[in-house]
VEXLUM-128328 format. One record per residue (C-alpha): residue number from 1; residue in one letter; y, z, x. Coordinates in pm, 1 decimal. Each point is the difference from the previous one (the first is absolute). Layout:
REM residues N
@roza=NUM vexse=a py=Y pz=Z px=X
...
***
This chain:
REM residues 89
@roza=1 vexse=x py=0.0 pz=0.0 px=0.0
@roza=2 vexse=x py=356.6 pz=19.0 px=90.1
@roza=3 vexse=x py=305.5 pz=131.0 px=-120.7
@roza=4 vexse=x py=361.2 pz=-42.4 px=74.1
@roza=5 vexse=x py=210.3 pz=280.5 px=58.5
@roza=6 vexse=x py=352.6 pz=7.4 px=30.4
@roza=7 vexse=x py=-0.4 pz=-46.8 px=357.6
@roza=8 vexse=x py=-329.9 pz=-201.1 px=103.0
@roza=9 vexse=x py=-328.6 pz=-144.4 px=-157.2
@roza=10 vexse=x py=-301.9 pz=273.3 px=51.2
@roza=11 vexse=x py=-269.4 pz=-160.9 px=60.7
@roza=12 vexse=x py=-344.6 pz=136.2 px=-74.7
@roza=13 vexse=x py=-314.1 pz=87.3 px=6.2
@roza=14 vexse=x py=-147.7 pz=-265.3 px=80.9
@roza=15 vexse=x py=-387.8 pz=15.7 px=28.6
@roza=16 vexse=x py=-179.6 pz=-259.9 px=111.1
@roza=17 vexse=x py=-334.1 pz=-85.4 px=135.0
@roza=18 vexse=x py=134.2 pz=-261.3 px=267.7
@roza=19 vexse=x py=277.3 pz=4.7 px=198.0
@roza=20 vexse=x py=50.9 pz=-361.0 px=-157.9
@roza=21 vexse=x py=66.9 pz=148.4 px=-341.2
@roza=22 vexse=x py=175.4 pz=252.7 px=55.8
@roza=23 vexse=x py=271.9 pz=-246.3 px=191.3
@roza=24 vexse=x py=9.3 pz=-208.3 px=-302.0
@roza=25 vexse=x py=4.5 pz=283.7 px=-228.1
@roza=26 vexse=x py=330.2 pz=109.4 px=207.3
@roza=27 vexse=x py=123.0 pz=-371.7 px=-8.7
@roza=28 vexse=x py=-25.2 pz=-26.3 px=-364.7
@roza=29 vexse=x py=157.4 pz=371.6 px=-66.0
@roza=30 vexse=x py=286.5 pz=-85.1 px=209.6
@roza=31 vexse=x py=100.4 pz=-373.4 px=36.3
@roza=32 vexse=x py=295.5 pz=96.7 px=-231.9
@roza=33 vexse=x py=107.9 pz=273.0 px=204.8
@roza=34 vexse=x py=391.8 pz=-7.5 px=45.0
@roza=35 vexse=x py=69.0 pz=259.7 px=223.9
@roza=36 vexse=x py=-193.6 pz=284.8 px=167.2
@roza=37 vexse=x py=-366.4 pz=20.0 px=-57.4
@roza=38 vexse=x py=-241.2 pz=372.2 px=66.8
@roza=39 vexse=x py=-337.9 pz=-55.5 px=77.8
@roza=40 vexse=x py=-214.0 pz=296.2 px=113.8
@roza=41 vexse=x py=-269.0 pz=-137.1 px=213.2
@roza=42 vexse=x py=-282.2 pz=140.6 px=142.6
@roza=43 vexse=x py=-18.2 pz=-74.3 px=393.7
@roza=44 vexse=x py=-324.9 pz=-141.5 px=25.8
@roza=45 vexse=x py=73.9 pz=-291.0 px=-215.9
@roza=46 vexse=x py=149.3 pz=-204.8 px=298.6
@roza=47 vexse=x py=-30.2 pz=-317.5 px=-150.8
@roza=48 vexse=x py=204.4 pz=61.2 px=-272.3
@roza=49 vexse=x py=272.1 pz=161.7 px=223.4
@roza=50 vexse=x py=-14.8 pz=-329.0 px=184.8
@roza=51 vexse=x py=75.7 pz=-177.8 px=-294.8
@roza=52 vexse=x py=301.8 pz=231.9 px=-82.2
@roza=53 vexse=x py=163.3 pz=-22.9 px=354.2
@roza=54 vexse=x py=-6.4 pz=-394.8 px=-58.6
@roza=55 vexse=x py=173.0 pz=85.6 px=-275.5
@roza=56 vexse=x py=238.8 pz=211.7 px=176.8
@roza=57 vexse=x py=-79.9 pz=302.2 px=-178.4
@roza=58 vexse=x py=-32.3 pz=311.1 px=240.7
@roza=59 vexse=x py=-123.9 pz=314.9 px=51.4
@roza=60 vexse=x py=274.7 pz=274.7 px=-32.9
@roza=61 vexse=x py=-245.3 pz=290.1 px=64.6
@roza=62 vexse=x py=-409.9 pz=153.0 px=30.5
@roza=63 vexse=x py=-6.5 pz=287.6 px=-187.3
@roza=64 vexse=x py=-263.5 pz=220.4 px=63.6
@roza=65 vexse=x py=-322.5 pz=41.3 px=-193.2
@roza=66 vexse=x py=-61.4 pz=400.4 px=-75.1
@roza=67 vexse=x py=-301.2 pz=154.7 px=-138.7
@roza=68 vexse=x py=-85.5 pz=338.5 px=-153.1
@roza=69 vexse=x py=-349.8 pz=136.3 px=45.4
@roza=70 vexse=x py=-177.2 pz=-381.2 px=72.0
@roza=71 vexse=x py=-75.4 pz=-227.3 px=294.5
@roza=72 vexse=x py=132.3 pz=-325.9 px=-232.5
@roza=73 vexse=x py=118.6 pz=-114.6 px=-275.9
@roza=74 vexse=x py=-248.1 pz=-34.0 px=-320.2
@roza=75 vexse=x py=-120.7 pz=-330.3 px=-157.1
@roza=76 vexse=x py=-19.8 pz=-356.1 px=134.7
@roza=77 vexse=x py=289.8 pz=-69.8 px=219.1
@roza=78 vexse=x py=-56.9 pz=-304.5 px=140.6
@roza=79 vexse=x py=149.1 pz=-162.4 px=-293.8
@roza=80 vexse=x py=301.4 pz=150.7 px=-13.7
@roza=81 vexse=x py=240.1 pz=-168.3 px=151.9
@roza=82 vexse=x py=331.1 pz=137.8 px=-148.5
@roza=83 vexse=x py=121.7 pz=277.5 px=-151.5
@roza=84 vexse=x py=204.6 pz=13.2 px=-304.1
@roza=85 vexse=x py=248.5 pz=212.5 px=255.9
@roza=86 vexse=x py=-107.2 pz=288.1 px=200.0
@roza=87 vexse=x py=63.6 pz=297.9 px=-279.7
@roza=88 vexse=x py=-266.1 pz=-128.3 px=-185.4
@roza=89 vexse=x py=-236.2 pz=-29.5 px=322.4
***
């Protein structure tokens, strides 16, 4: 999904079970874009970050992951590639 704020387009989640998707998934969501666009990424998706630098979208900051009382985070991760921002993890 995304959703424009007053100041910038959030983009996000995205899940996707290819790296391939999930850059057309972003393409689609934000071709429109005027203006600042948020994307929370996850690191190890490097493609898609590729595909955002070529875009010349960059990274502002890597916030850290924390975790209370586990060694990682719960479910499939792999496929997600975005969050909707990081408040929402």
């Amino acid at each position: 999904m995304s959703v424009q704020l007053p100041d910038m387009l959030l983009v996000g989640p995205i899940i996707a079970s290819r790296e391939e998707l999930a850059i057309l998934l972003i393409h689609e969501l934000a071709k429109e874009a005027e203006g600042p666009i948020r994307i929370d990424l996850f690191s190890r998706h490097q493609r898609v970050i590729e595909y955002l630098r070529d875009r010349h979208l960059g990274e502002i900051r890597i916030p850290p992951v924390m975790l209370k009382n586990a060694d990682e985070l719960p479910g499939n991760r792999s496929q997600l590639v975005a969050v909707a921002a990081q408040v929402f993890g």
